[in-house]
LOTOR-529103 format. One line per 3 residues: their letters; for each residue x, y, z of C-alpha. Coordinates in steps of 0.001 Angstrom, whole numbers, plus 500000, padded with zeros to 6 digits. Each point is the difference from the previous one (the first is absolute). Layout:
A) X/Y/Z; ...
***
This chain:
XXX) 661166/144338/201940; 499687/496247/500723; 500085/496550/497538
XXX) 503177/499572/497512; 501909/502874/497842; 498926/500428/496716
XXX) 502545/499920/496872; 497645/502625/498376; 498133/503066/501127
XXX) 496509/498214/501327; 497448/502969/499023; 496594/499728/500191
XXX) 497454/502419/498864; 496687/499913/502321; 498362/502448/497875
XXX) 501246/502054/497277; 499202/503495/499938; 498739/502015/496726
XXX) 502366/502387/499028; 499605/503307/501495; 499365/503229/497227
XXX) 500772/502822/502649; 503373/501250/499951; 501959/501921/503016
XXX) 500250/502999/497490; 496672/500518/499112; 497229/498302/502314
XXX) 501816/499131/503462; 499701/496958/501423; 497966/499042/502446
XXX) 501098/497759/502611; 497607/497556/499841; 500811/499712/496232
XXX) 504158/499587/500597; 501320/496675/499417; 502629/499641/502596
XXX) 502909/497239/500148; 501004/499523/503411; 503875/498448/499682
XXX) 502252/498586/502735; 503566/498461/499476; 502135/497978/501803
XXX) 503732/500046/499769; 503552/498847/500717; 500447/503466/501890
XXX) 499732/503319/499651; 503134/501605/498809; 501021/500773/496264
XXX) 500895/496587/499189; 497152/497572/501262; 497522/498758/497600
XXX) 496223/498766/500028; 499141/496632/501475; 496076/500458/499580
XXX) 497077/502056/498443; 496886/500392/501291; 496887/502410/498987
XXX) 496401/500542/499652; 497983/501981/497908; 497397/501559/501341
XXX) 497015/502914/499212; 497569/501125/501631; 500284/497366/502925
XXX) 499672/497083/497727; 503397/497843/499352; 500133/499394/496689
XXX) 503232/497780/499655; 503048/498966/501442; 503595/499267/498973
XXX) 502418/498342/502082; 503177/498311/499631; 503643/498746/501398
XXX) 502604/501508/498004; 503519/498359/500195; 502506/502453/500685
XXX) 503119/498764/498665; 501701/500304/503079; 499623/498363/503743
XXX) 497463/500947/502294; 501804/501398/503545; 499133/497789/503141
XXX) 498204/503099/501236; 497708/501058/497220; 499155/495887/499909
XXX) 499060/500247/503352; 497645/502867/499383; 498241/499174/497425
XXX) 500538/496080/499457; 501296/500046/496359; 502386/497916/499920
XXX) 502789/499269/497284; 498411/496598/499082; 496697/501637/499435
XXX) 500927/502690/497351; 502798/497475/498274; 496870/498943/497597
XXX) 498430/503806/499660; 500292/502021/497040; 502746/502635/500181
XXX) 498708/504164/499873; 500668/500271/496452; 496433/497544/499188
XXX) 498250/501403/503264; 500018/503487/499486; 498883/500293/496751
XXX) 497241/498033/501073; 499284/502156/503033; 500303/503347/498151
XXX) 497212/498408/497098; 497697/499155/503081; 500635/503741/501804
XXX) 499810/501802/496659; 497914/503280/500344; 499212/499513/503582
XXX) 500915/502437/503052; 502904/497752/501996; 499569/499815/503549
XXX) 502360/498758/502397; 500756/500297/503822; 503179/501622/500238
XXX) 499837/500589/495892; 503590/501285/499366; 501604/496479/501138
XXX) 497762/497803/497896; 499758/502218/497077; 503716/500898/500314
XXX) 500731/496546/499347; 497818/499314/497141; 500786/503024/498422
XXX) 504054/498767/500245; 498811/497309/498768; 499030/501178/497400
XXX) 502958/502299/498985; 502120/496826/500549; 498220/498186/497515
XXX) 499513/502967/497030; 496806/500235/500256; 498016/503725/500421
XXX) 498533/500208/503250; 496098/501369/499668; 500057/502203/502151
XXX) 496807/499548/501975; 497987/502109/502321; 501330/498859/503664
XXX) 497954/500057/503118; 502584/499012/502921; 497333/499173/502984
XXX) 502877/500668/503065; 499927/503495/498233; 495943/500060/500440
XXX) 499862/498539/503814; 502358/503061/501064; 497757/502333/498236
XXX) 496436/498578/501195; 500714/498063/503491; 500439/501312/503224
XXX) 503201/498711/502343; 497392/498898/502480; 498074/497582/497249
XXX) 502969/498851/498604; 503659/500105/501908; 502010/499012/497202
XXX) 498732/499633/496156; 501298/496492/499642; 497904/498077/498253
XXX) 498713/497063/502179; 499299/503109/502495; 497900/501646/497262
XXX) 498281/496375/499102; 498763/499116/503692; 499322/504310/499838
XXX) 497395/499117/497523; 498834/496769/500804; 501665/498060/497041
XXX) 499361/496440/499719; 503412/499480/498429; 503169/499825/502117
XXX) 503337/501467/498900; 502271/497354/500101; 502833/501239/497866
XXX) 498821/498113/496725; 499451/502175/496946; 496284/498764/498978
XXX) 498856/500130/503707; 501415/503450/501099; 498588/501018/496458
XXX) 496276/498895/500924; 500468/501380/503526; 501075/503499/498650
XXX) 496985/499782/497433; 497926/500228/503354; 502294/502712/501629
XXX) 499922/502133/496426; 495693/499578/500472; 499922/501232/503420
XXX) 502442/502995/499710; 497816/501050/497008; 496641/499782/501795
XXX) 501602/502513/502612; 500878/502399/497205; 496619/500150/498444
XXX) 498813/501976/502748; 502138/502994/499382; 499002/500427/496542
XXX) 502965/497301/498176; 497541/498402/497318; 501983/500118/497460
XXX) 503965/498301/498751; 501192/503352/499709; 498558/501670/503156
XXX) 501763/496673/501825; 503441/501129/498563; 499104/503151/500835
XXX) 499139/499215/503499; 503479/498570/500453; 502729/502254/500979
XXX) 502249/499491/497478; 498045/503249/498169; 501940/503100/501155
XXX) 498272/502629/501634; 500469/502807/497240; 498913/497242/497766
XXX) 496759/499106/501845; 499692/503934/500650; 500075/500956/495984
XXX) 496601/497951/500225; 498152/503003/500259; 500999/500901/496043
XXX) 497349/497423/498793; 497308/501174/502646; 497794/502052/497270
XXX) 500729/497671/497201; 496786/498472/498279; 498923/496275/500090
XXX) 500649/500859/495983; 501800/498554/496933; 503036/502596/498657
XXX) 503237/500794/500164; 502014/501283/502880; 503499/502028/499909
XXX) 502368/500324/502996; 501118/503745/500862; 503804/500736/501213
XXX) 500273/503053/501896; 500349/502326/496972; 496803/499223/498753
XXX) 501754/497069/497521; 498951/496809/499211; 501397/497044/501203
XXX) 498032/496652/499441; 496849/499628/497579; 497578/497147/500196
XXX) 496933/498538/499555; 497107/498781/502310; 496942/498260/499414
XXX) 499214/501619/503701; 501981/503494/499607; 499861/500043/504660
XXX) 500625/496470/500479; 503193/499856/498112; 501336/503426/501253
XXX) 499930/498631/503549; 501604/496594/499116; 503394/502095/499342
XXX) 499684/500516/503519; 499836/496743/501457; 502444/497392/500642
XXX) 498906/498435/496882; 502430/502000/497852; 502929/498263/500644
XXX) 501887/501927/496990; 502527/501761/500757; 499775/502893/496966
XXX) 496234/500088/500848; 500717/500631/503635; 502738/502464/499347
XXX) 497461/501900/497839; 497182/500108/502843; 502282/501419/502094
XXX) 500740/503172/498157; 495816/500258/498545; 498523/502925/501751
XXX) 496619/499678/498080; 498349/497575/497599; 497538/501460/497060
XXX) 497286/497771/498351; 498653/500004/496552; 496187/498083/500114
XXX) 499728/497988/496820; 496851/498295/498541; 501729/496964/499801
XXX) 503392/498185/500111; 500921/500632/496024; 499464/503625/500412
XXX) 502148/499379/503424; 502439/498400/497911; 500694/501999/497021
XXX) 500175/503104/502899; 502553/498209/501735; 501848/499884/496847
XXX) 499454/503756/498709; 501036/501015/503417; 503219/497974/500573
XXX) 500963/501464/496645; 499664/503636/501006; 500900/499694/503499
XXX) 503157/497084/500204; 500012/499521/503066; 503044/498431/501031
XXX) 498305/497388/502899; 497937/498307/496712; 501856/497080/498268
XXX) 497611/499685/496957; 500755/502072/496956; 500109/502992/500454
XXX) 501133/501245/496521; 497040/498553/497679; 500707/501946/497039
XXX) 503553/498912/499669; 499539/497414/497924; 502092/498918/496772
XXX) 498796/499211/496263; 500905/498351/497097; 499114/501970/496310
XXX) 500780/499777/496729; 502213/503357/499032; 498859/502257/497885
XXX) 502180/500135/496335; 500219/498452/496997; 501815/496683/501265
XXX) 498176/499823/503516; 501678/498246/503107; 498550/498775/503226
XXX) 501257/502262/503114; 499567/500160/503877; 497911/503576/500600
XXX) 498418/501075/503168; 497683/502118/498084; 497245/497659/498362
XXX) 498181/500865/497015; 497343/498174/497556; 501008/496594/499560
XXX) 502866/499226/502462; 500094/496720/501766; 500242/500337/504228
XXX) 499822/501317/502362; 503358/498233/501300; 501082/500968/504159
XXX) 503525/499922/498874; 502354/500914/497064; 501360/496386/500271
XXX) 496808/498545/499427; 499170/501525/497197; 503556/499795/498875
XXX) 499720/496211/499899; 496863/500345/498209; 501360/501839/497750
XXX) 502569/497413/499532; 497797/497079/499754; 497726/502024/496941
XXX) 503551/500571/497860; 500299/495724/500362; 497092/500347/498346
XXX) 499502/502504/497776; 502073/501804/496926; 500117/503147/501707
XXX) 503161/501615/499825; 502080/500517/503559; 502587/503018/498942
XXX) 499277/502978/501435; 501036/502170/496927; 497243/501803/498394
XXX) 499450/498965/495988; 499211/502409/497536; 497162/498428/497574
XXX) 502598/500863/497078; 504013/500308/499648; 500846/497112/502573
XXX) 503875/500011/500087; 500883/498162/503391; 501855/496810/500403
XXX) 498205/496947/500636; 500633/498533/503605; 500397/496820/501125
XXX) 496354/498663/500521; 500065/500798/496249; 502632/497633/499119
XXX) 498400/497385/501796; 496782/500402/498433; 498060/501630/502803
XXX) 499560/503463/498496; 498848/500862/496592; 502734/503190/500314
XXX) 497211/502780/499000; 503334/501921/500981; 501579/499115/497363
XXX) 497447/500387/497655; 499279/496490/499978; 496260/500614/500651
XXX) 497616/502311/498832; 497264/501594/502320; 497668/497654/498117
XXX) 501553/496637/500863; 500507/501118/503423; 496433/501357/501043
XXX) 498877/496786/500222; 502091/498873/503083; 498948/503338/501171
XXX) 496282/499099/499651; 500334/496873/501820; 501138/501125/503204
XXX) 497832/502551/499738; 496919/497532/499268; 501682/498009/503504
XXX) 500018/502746/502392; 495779/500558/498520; 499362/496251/500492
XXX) 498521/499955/496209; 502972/497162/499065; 502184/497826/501701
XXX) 503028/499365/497235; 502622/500942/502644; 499164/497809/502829
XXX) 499103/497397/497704; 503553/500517/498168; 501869/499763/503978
XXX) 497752/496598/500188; 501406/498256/496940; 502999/501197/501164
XXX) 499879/498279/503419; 499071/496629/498204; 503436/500191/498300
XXX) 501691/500992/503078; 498230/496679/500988; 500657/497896/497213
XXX) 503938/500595/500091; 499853/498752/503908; 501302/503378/501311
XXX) 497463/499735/503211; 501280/502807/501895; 500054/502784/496587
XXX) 496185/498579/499519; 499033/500452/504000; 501480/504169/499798
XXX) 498593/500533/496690; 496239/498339/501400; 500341/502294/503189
XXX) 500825/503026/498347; 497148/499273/497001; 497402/499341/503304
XXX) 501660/503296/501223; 498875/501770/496938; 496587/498118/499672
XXX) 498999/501231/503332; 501241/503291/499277; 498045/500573/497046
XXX) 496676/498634/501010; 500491/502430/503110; 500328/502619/498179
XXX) 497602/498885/497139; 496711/499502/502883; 500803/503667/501993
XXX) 500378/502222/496398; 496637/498078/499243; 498209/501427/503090
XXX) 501788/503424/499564; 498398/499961/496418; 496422/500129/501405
XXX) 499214/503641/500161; 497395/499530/503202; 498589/496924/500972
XXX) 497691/500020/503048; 500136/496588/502387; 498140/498654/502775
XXX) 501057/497417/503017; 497611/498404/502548; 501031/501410/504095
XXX) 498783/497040/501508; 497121/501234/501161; 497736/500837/497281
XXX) 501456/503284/498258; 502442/500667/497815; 503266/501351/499990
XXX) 500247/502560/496953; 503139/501141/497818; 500291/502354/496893
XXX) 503475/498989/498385; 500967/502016/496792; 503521/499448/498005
XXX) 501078/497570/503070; 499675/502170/503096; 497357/500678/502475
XXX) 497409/502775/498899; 497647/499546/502620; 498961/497732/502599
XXX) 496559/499292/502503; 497722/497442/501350; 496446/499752/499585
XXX) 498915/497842/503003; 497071/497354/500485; 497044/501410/498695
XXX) 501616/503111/498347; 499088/499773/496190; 503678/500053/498295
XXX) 499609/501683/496518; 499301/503338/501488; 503338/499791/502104
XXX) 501848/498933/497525; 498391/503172/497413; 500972/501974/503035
XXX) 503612/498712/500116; 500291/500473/496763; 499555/503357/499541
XXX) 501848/500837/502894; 502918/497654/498738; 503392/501507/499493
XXX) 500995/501164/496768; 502825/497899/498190; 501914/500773/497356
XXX) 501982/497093/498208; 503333/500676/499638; 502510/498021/497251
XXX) 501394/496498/500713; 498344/496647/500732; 498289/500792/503355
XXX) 498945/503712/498821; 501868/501674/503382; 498770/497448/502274
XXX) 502260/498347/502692; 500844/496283/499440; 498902/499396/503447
XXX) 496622/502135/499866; 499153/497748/497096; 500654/496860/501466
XXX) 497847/500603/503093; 497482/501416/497958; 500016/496473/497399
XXX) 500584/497619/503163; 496618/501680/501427; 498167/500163/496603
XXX) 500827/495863/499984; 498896/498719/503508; 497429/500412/502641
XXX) 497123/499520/497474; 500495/503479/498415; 497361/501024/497552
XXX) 500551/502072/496685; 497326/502604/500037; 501410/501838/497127
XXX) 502373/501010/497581; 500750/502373/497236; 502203/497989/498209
XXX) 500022/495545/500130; 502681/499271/502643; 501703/497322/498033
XXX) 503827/498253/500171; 501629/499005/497073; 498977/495797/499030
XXX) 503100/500216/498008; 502440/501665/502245; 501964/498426/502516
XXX) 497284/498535/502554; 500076/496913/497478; 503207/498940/501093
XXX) 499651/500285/503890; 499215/496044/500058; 503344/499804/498530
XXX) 501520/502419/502583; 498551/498008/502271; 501396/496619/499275
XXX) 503300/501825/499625; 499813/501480/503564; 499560/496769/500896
XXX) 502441/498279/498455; 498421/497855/497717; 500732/498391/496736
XXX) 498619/501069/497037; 500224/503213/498684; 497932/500490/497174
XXX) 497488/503379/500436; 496119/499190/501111; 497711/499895/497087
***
């Protein structure tokens, strides 16, 4: 790199590419299509205690450079005699540079979801990733291509004697040479990464994941237990992982059921759990799907009948944990795992609801003993929330069933979303938690009543959609059909496509009456999983899905809880103000 150091990163973006929709998961990515970042670093050294003295990279995809970065970076410690004689940084010339804790957050923004390449990659991503650690800051964890690792593989000893890099940049006739500065070794392994992939394409490499394939970090066993996605389709569904006794051990989904399968093979997975768990598959079974919500709510049914230890999602969807109104003459509010009509949830933990349950006592006249009240012949003792006027003591006799019902009735009109009186009780309160100056009471009491908000409009929108006893919808495939789904009491009846030029209403009669029978059960959600519903509402609500039909209106409460999510909002936030949304 020639002319003066710079005191900031210099970057300039040539062109800037559109954001790329495919995803390693689902599509592959083609190699023409990667966005590569080829990095080189210069240092004080190489052992454990030498830092960076310059950064240089260049984006590239599909042959065209699309931006560079490069800058000194001032060590905070002297440069050896030796290392200034390689590369001519001197001490004088990184005195003015920014130190690593400005450049690398700068670097990492300009590599973000790009495939890192460097020559010799363990040294220079070694040290940012150090870096990094030294500094606090999570390291991203990219996809690494380490070009010394693809000359072994691809060149022959009598092309190439050594795989140093200005004997691979005169090897392929690059106009750049090495001279031990960062941007210029960068741009001359740019042209050493382009010729070592043209000699790849030949042998059938087209693709980011057949390249980390093709390197020989992938085991043999692993490259072997290829074969197990040989007779999958080019198909959307769900795929399960087989141990040898037949049991399951992973469970995903794939937009391209044979495509993903053979990714688990490849150098690509890097994780460890996932690579442990290849190792013991012995055969992989597909379910097709019509489309990816059917794939999804499959993935959940089977991870809830299955387990298999290898998944790290939820594997237990039906343990989840309610809030209800007892039944007796003085109701309470209690933490149940069995839900029925009216109860507010679903919560993932006890402690969640617990605080919830904590935060609608603030503001409510609910009682909190546990002792169950006869409606006549009260004869216990007050307690102490009694003395200091926060209990009417129906325990006591103190309160008939008549004065108390209508506490009752308003909690029970909050968990519906017909009124509001609660949260808007916890709301005044906050204002005199305000008014008095006690800042840190009023921030805890606004989390936890934005804890609660969100809580109940959750719960609120999903028993909504479980209401609806069928309701048929329709989403556009891109390509001129539809993707179909039959959804009754919030789970997945049916599902199909009608493709371009396929009339839809007869499918959809015919999925219909084929549609699986479901019988509502008590509680909120009538037996459906929290999760089932959720995917089921998240695809109902994007992608340009259609209502074709419904028995019932699908309709959320305009008085429930959704009213005050602007107010959540501002709380998340942090904001002032904490009056509800009109």
């Amino acid at each position: 790199m020639s002319g003066p150091p710079v005191s900031l990163p210099a970057m300039t973006d040539l062109a800037r590419p559109p954001e790329l929709q495919l995803t390693f998961d689902e599509l592959g990515t083609p190699l023409r299509a990667v966005t590569f970042v080829v990095v080189d670093l210069e240092t004080t050294g190489g052992g454990r205690g030498d830092a960076i003295t310059e950064i240089g990279a260049v984006k590239v995809r599909g042959g065209e450079v699309l931006g560079e970065f490069a800058t000194l970076v001032n060590p905070g410690r002297g440069i050896p005699p030796m290392i200034m004689s390689l590369t001519g940084i001197t001490d004088a010339m990184v005195t003015e540079a920014p130190r690593i804790d400005s450049v690398l957050p700068a670097f990492l923004e300009f590599a973000a979801g790009c495939v890192l390449v460097a020559h010799n990659a363990p040294f220079d991503v070694g040290f940012l990733r150090a870096a990094a650690e030294r500094l606090d800051r999570p390291w991203p964890r990219p996809t690494v291509l380490c070009t010394v690792k693809l000359a072994r593989r691809v060149l022959r000893r009598d092309e190439a004697p050594n795989v140093k890099l200005a004997t691979l940049a005169r090897l392929f006739g690059s106009p750049t040479t090495p001279s031990h500065r960062a941007l210029t070794d960068a741009r001359a392994t740019v042209d050493v990464l382009h010729g070592l992939l043209e000699r790849v394409g030949p042998v059938g490499v087209q693709s980011l994941e057949e390249l980390l394939d093709y390197l020989p970090q992938v085991s043999t066993a692993q490259r072997r237990k290829r074969q197990l996605a040989a007779d999958l389709p080019h198909a959307p569904g769900v795929y399960l992982f087989r141990g040898p006794r037949e049991e399951v051990l992973y469970v995903g989904t794939a937009v391209d059921l044979r495509r993903r399968v053979r990714q688990y093979f490849t150098a690509g997975e890097t994780r460890a759990r996932v690579r442990e768990m290849v190792a013991l598959a012995e055969r992989v079974d597909v379910v097709e799907c019509a489309h990816s919500l059917e794939a999804e709510v499959r993935e959940l049914r089977l991870l809830a009948a299955h387990r298999p230890r290898y998944n790290r999602r939820s594997t237990t969807p039906h343990r989840a944990w309610w809030i209800v109104l007892t039944e007796e003459p003085f109701p309470r509010l209690s933490v149940v795992r069995r839900p029925r009509d009216g109860a507010m949830g679903p919560f993932r933990t006890r402690r969640a609801a617990q605080d919830a349950l904590e935060t609608l006592h603030e503001g409510s006249s609910v009682r909190r003993c546990a002792e169950r009240i006869p409606a006549r012949d009260q004869r216990g003792r007050p307690c102490a929330l009694a003395e200091i006027g926060r209990c009417a003591a129906p325990c006591a006799g103190r309160q008939s069933v008549e004065d108390y019902a209508p506490s009752v009735i308003e909690v029970a009109d909050l968990f519906s979303g017909v009124r509001t009186a609660v949260l808007e009780r916890l709301d005044g309160r906050l204002g005199e938690l305000a008014d008095q100056q006690r800042f840190e009471d009023a921030a805890r009491h606004r989390d936890r009543l934005a804890t609660l908000v969100r809580a109940l409009d959750r719960g609120q929108r999903l028993a909504a959609l479980a209401a609806v006893g069928e309701l048929v919808a329709a989403r556009p495939d891109g390509a001129g059909g539809w993707h179909l789904a039959v959804i009754r009491h919030g789970r997945l009846a049916s599902a199909g496509t009608a493709r371009r030029g396929v009339p839809p209403m007869p499918v959809v009669e015919m999925l219909r009456a084929s549609a699986e029978t479901v019988l509502p059960e008590p509680g909120p959600l009538r037996g459906a999983t929290a999760d089932e519903v959720i995917v089921i509402r998240r695809w109902l609500t994007t992608g340009g899905t259609r209502l074709v039909d419904s028995d019932v209106p699908w309709a959320e409460q305009t008085g429930g809880a959704g009213r005050w999510q602007r107010w959540a909002a501002k709380a998340d936030a942090g904001r002032a103000g904490y009056a509800a949304a009109d």
